[in-house]
Backbone as numpy.savetxt, mean C-alpha at the origin, in Angstrom:
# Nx Ny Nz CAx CAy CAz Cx Cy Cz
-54.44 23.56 -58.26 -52.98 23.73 -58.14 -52.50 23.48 -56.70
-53.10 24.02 -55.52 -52.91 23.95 -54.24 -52.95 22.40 -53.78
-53.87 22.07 -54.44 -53.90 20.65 -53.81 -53.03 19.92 -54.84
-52.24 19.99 -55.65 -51.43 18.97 -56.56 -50.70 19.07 -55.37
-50.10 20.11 -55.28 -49.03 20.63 -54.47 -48.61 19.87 -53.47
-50.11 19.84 -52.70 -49.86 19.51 -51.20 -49.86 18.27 -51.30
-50.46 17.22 -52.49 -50.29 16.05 -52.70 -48.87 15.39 -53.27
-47.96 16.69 -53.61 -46.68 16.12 -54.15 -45.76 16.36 -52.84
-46.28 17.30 -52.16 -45.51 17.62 -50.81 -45.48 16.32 -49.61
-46.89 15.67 -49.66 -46.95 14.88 -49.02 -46.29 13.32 -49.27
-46.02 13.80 -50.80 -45.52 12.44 -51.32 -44.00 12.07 -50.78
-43.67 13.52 -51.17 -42.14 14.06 -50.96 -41.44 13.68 -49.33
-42.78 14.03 -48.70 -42.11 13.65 -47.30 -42.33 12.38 -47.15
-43.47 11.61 -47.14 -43.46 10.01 -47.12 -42.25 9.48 -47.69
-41.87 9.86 -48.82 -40.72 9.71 -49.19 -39.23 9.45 -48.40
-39.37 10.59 -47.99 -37.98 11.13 -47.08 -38.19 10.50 -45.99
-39.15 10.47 -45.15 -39.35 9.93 -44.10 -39.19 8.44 -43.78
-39.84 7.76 -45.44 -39.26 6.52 -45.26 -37.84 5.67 -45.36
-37.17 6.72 -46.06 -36.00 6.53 -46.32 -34.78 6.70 -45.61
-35.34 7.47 -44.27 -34.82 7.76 -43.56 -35.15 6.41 -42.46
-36.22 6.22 -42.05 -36.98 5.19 -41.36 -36.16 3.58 -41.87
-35.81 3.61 -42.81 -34.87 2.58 -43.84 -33.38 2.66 -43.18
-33.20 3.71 -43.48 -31.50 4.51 -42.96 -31.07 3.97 -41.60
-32.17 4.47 -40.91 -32.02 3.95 -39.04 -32.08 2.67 -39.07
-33.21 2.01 -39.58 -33.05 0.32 -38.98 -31.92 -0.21 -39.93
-31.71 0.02 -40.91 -30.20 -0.52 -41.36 -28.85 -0.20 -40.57
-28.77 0.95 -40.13 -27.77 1.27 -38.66 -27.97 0.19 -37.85
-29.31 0.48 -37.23 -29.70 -0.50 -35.84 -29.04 -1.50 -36.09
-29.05 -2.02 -37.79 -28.88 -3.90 -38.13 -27.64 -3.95 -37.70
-26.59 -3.06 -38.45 -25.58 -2.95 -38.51 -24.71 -2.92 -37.01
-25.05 -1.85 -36.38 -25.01 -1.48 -34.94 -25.16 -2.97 -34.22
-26.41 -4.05 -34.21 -26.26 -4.73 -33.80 -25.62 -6.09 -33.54
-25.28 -6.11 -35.69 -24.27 -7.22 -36.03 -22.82 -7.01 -34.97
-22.68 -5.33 -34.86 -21.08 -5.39 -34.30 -21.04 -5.48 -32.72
-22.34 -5.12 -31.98 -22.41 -5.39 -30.96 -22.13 -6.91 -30.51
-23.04 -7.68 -31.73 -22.85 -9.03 -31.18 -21.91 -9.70 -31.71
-21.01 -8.79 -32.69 -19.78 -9.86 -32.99 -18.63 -9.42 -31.81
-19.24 -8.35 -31.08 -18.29 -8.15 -30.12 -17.90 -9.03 -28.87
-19.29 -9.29 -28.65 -19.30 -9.92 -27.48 -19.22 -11.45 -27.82
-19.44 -11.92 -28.82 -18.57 -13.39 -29.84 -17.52 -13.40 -29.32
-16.22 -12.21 -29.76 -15.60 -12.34 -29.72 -14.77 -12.17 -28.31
-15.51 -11.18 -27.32 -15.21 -11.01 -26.01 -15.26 -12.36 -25.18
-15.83 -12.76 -25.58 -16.22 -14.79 -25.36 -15.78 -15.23 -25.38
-14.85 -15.45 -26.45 -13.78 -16.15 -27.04 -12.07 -15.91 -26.41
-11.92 -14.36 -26.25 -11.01 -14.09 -25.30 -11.37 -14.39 -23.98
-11.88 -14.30 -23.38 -12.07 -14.79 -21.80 -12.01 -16.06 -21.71
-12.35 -16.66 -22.69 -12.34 -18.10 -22.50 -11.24 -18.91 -22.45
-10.33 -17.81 -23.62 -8.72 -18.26 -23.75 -8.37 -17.96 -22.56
-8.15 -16.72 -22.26 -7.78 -16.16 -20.82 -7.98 -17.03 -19.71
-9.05 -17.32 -19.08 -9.26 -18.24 -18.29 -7.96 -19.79 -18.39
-8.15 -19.96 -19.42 -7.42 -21.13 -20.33 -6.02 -21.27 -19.65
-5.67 -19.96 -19.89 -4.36 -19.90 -19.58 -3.77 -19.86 -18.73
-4.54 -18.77 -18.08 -4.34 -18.43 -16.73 -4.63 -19.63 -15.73
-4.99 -20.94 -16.61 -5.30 -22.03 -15.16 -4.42 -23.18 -15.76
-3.66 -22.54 -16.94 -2.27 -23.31 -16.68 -1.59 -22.79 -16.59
-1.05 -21.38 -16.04 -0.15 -20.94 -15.64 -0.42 -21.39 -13.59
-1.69 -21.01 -13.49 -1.88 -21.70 -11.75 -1.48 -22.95 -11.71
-0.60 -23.83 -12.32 -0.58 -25.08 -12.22 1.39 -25.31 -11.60
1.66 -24.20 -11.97 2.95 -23.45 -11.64 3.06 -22.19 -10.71
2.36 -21.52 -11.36 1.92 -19.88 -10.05 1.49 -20.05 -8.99
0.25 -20.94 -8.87 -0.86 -20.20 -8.02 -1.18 -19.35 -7.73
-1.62 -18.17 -8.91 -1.65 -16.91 -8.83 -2.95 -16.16 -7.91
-3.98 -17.29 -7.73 -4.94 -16.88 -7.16 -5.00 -16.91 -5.36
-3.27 -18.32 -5.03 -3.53 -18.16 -3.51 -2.93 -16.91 -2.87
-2.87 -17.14 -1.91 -2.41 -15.92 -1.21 -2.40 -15.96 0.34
-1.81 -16.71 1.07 -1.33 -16.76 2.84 -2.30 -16.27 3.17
-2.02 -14.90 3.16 -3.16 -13.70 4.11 -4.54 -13.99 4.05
-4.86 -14.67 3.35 -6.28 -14.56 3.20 -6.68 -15.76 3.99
-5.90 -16.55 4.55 -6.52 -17.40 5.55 -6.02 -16.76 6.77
-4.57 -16.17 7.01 -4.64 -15.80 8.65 -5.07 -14.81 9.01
-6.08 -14.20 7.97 -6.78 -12.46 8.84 -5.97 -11.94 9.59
-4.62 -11.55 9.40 -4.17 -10.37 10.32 -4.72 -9.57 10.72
-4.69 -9.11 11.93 -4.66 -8.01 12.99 -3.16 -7.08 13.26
-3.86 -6.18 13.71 -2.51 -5.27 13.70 -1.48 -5.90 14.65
-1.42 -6.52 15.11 -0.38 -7.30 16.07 0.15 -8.19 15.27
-0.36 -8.84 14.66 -0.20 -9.94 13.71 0.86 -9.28 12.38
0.76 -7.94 12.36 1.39 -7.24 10.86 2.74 -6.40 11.79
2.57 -6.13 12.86 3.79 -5.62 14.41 4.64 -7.03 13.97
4.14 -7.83 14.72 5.30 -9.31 14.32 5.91 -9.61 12.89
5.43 -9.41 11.87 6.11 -10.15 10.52 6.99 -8.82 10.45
6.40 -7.82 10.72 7.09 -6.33 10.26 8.60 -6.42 10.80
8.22 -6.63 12.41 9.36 -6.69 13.24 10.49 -8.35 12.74
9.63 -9.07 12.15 10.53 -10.21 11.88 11.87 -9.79 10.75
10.71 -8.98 9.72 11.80 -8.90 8.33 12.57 -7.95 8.77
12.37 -6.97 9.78 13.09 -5.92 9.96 14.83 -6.72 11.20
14.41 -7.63 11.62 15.38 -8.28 12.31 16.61 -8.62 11.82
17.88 -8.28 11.53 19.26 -8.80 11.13 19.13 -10.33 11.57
18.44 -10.32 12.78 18.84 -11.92 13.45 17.60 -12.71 13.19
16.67 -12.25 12.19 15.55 -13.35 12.12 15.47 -14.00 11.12
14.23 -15.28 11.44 14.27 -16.60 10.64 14.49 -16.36 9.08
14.17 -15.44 8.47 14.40 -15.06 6.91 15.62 -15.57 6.67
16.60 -15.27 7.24 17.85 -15.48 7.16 18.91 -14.63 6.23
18.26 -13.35 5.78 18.51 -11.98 5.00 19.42 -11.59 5.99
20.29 -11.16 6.89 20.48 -10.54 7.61 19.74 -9.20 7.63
20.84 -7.96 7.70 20.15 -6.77 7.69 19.81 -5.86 6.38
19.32 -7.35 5.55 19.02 -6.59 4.01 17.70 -5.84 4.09
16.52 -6.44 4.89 15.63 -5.84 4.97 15.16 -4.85 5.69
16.53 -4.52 6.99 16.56 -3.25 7.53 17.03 -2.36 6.97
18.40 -2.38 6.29 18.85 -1.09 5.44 17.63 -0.51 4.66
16.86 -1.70 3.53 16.09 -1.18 2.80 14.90 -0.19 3.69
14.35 -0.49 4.63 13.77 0.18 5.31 14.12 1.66 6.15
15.90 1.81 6.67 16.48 3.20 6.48 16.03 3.85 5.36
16.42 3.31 4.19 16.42 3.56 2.69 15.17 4.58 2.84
13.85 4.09 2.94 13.08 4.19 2.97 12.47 5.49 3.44
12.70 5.49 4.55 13.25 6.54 5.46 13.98 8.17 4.99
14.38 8.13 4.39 14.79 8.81 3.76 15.97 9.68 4.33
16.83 9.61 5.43 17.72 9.86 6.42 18.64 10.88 5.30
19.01 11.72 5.78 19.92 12.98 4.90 21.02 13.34 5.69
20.56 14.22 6.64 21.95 14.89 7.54 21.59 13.80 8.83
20.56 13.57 9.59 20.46 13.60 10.98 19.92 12.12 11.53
20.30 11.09 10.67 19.96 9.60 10.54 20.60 9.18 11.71
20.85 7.59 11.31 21.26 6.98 12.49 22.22 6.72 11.60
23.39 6.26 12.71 24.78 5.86 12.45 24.97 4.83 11.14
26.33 5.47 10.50 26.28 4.62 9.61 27.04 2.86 9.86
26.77 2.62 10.75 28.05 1.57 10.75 26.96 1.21 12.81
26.08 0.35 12.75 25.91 -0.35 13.40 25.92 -1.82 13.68
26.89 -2.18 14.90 27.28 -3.30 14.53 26.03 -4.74 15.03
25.38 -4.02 15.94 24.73 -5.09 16.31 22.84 -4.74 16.72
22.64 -4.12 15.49 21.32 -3.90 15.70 20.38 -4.70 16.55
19.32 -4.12 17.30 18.45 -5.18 17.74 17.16 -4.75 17.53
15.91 -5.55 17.21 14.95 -4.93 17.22 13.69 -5.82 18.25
12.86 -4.99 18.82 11.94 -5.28 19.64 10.92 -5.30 19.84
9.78 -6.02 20.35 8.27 -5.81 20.26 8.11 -5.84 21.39
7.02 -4.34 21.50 5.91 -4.38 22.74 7.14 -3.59 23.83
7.80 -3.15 23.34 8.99 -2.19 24.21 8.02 -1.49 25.40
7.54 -1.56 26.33 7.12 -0.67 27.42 8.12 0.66 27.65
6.89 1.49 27.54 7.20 3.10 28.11 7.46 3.47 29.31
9.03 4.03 29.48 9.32 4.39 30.84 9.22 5.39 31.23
8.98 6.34 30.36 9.70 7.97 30.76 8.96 8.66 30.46
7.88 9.48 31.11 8.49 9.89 32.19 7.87 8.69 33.58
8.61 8.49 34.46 8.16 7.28 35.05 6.67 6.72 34.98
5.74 8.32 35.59 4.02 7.33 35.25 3.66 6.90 34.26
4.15 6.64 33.27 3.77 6.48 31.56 3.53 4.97 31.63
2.44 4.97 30.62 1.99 3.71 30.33 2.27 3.14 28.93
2.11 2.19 28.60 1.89 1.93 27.32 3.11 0.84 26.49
2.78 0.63 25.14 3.74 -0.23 24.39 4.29 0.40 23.33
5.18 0.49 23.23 5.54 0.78 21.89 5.52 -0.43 20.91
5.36 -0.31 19.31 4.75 -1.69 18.99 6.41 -2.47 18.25
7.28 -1.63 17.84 8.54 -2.27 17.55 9.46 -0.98 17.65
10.51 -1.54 18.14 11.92 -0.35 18.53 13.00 -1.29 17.87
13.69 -0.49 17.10 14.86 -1.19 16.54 15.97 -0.32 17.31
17.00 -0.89 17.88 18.02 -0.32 18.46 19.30 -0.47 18.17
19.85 0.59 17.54 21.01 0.94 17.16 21.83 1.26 17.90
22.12 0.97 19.19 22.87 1.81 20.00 22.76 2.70 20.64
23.08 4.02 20.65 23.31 5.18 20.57 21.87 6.07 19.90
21.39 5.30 18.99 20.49 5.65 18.15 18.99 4.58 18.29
17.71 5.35 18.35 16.57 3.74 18.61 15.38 5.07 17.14
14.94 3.75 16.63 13.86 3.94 15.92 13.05 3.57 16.45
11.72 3.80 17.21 10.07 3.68 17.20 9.54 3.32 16.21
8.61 2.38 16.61 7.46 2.68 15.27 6.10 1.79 15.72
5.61 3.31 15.63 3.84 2.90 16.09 2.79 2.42 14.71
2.29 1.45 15.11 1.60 0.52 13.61 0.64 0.67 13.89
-0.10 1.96 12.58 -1.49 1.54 13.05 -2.28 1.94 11.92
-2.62 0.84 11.31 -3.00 0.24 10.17 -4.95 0.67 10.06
-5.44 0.07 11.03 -6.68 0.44 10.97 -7.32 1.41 12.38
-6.66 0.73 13.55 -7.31 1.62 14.62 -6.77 3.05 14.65
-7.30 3.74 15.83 -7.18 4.94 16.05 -5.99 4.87 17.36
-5.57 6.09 17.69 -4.37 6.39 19.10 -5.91 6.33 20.10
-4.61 6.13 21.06 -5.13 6.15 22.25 -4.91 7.40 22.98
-5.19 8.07 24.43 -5.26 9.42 24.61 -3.41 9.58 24.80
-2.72 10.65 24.21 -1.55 11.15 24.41 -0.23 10.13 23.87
-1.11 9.27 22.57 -0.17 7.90 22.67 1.13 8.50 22.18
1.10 9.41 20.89 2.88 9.50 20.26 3.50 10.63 20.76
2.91 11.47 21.81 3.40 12.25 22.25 4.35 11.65 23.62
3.62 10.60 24.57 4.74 9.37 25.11 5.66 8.98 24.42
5.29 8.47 23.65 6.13 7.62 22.59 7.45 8.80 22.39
6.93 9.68 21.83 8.22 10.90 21.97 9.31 11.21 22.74
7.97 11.18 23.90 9.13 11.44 25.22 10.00 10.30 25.45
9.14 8.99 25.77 10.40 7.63 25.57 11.28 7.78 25.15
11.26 8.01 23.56 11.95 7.73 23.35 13.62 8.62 23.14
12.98 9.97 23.35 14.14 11.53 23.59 14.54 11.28 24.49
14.23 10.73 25.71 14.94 10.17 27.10 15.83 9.00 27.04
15.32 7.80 26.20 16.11 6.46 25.81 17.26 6.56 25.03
17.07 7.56 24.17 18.14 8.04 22.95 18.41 9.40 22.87
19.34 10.22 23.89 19.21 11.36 23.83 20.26 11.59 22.54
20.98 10.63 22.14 21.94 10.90 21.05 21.34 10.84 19.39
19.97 10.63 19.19 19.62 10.80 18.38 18.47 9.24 18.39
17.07 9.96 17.50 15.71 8.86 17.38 15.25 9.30 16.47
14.42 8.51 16.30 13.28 9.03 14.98 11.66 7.78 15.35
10.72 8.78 15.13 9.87 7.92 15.67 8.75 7.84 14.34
8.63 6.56 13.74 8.09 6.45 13.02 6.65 5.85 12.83
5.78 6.45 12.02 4.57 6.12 12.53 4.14 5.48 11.15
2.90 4.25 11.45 2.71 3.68 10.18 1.73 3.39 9.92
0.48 4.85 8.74 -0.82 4.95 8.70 -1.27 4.16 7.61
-2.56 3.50 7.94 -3.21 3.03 6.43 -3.47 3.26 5.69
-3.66 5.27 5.64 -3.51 5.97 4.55 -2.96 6.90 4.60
-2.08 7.10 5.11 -0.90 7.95 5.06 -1.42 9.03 5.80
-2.57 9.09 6.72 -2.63 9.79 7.70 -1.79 10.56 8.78
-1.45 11.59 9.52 -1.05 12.18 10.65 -1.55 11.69 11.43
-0.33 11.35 12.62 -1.25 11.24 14.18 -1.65 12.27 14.78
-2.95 12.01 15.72 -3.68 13.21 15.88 -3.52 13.71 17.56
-2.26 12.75 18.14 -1.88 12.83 19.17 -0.11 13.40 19.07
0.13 14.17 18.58 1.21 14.81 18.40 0.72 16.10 17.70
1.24 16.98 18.21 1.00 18.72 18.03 1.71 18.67 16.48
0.74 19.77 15.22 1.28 19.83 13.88 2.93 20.34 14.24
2.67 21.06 15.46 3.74 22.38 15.62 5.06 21.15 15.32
4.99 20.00 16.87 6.29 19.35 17.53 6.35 18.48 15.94
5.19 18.16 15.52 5.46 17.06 14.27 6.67 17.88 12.94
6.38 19.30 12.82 7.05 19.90 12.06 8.47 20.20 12.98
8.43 20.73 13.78 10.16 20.80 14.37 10.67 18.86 14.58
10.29 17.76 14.63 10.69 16.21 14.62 11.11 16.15 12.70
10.15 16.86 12.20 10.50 16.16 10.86 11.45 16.68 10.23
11.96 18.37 10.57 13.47 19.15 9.78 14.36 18.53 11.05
14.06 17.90 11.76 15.46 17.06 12.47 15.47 15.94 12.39
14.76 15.36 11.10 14.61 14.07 10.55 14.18 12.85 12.20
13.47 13.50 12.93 13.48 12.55 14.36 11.82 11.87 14.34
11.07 12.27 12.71 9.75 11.48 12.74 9.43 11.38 11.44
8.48 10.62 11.07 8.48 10.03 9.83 7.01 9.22 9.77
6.36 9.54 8.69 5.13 8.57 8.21 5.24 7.76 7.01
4.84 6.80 7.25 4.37 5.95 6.23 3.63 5.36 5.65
2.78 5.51 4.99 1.59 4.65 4.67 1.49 3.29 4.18
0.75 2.13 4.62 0.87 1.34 3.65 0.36 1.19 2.32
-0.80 1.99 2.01 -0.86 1.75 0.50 0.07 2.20 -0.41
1.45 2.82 0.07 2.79 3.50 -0.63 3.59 2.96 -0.23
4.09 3.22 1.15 5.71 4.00 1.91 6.14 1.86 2.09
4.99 1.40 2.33 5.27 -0.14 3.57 5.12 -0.71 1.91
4.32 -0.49 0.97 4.22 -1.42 0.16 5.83 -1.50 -1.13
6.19 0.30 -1.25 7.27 0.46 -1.90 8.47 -0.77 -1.35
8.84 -0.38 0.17 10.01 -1.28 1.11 9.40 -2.46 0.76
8.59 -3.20 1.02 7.83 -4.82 0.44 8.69 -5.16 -0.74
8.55 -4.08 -1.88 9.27 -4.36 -3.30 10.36 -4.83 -3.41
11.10 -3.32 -2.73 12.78 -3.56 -3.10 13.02 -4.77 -2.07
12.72 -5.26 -1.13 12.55 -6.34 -0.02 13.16 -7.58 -1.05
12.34 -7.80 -1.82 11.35 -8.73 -2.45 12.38 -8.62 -3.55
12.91 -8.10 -4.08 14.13 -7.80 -5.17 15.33 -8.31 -4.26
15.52 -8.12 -3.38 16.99 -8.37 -2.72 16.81 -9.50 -2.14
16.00 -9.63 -1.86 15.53 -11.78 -1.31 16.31 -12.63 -1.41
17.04 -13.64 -1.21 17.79 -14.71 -1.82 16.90 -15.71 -1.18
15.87 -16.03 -0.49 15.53 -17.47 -0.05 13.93 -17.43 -0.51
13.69 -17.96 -1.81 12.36 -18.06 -2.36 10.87 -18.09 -1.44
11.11 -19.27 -0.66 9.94 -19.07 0.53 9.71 -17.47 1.18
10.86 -16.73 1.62 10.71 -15.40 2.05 10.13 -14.81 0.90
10.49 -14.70 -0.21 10.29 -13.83 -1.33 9.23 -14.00 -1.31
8.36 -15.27 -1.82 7.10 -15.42 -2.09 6.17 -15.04 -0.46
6.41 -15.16 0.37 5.93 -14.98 1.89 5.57 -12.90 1.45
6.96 -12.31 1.26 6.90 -11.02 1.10 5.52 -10.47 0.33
6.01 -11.13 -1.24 5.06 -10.92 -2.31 3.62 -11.11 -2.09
3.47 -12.23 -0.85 1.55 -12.13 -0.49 1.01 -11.01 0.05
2.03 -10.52 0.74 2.13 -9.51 2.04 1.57 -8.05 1.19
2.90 -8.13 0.15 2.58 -6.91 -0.77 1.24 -7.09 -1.44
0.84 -7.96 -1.84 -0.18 -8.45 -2.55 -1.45 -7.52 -1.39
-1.44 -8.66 -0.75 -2.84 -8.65 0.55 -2.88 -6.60 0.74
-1.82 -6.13 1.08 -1.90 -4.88 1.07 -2.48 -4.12 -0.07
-2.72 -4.17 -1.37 -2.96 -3.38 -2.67 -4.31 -3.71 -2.27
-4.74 -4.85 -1.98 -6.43 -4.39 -2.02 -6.73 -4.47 -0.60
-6.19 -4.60 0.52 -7.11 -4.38 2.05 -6.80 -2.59 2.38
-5.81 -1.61 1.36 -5.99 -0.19 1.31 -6.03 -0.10 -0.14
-6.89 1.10 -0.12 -6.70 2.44 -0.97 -5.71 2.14 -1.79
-5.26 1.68 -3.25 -3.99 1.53 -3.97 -3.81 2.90 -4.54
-2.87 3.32 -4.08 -2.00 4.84 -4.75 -1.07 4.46 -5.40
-0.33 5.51 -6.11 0.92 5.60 -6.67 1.82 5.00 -6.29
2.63 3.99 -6.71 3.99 3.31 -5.52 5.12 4.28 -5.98
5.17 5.27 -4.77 6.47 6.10 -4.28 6.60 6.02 -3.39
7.80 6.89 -2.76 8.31 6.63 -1.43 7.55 7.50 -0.49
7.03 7.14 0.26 5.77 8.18 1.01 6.12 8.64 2.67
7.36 9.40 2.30 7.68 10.07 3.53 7.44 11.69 4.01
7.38 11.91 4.57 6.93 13.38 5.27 8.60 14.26 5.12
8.29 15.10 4.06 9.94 15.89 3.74 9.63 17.69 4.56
């Protein structure tokens, strides 16, 4: 009796076991038909894709892109910055691309004037004040009565006491009102200005950060929306472009220090 048993027991599981052993490699089959009708078909889309996408480059050129032959340097990104920001430069926008950049800014009670008639803006402004002071400021837009700063610094680091000069410059140049704006590659603090003076500059709206993977790439946009001369537009759009992948791509909001 014991041994029928164990001979029907053993049958029982050979049984099960094979049927199960059956079960799996019919999955596997299965499993593998869809694997490889996947990638059939993943084949087949890329291939279209490609397709298309290299007749749409025949009109786009979606793949060139300016920047990628002139390697900017931070001097190199000071100049175009300071160009679009110019009422009087070659774009021929007037001061569409400066308002948008107030805009930007986010100015509430303690901005600059509303009604400037003859903005100017400048590169490499030398620091006067307090007389021994050294240094450049990298673009000053001047309103009059009113001057914006703005220190660009995209990849390097400050130099010893740089925005705390920069401060003083510019509270001496504009005692009627400034704002000194600083412009990090990742939306960093300068580490040459006290948290303390950075928090009493920013509830008197007199400092301001920006990052470019946000604050510089957001202004690029609306830029780039208000455009009327295609060459600029498309010039803008590389700019914005080249920026999403040489930083960190974040959220596109307005990335000011409130």
């Amino acid at each position: 009796m014991l041994e029928s048993a164990l001979v029907l027991t053993e049958r029982l599981m050979t049984a099960y076991f094979g049927s199960l052993r059956d079960e799996l490699a019919n999955r596997r089959s299965q499993v593998g038909h869809s694997v490889q009708n996947f990638f059939d078909t993943l084949g087949l889309r890329l291939k279209l894709a490609r397709e298309e996408r290299r007749e749409k480059n025949v009109f786009l050129a979606l793949e060139f892109n300016v920047f990628s032959y002139i390697d900017p340097n931070e001097s190199r990104l000071s100049d175009l910055i300071a160009e679009l920001l110019s009422p009087d430069g070659k774009h021929g926008q007037g001061d569409t691309f400066l308002r948008l950049f107030l805009e930007q800014l986010r100015f509430e009670r303690h901005g600059p004037p509303k009604a400037s008639p003859y903005p100017k803006v400048r590169r490499e402004e030398p620091v006067t004040y307090p007389p021994d002071s050294c240094g450049f400021m990298d673009i000053v837009i001047d309103l009059g009565s009113y001057g914006i700063g703005i220190e660009n610094k995209p990849w390097a680091g400050e130099q010893k006491d740089q925005m705390e000069r920069y401060h003083n410059h510019l509270e001496h140049a504009y005692p009627n009102g400034f704002c000194l704006v600083y412009l990090s590659g990742d939306g960093g603090h300068p580490e040459t200005l006290t948290t303390e003076l950075q928090k009493t500059l920013e509830d008197a709206e007199r400092f301001r950060v920006l990052s470019y993977r946000s604050g510089v790439r957001k202004w690029l946009r609306e830029c780039e929306k208000e455009c009327k001369a295609d060459k600029i537009r498309w010039l803008i759009g590389d700019f914005e472009a080249f920026l999403s992948t040489e930083f960190e791509e974040d959220e596109l909001e307005v990335e000011t220090t409130e």
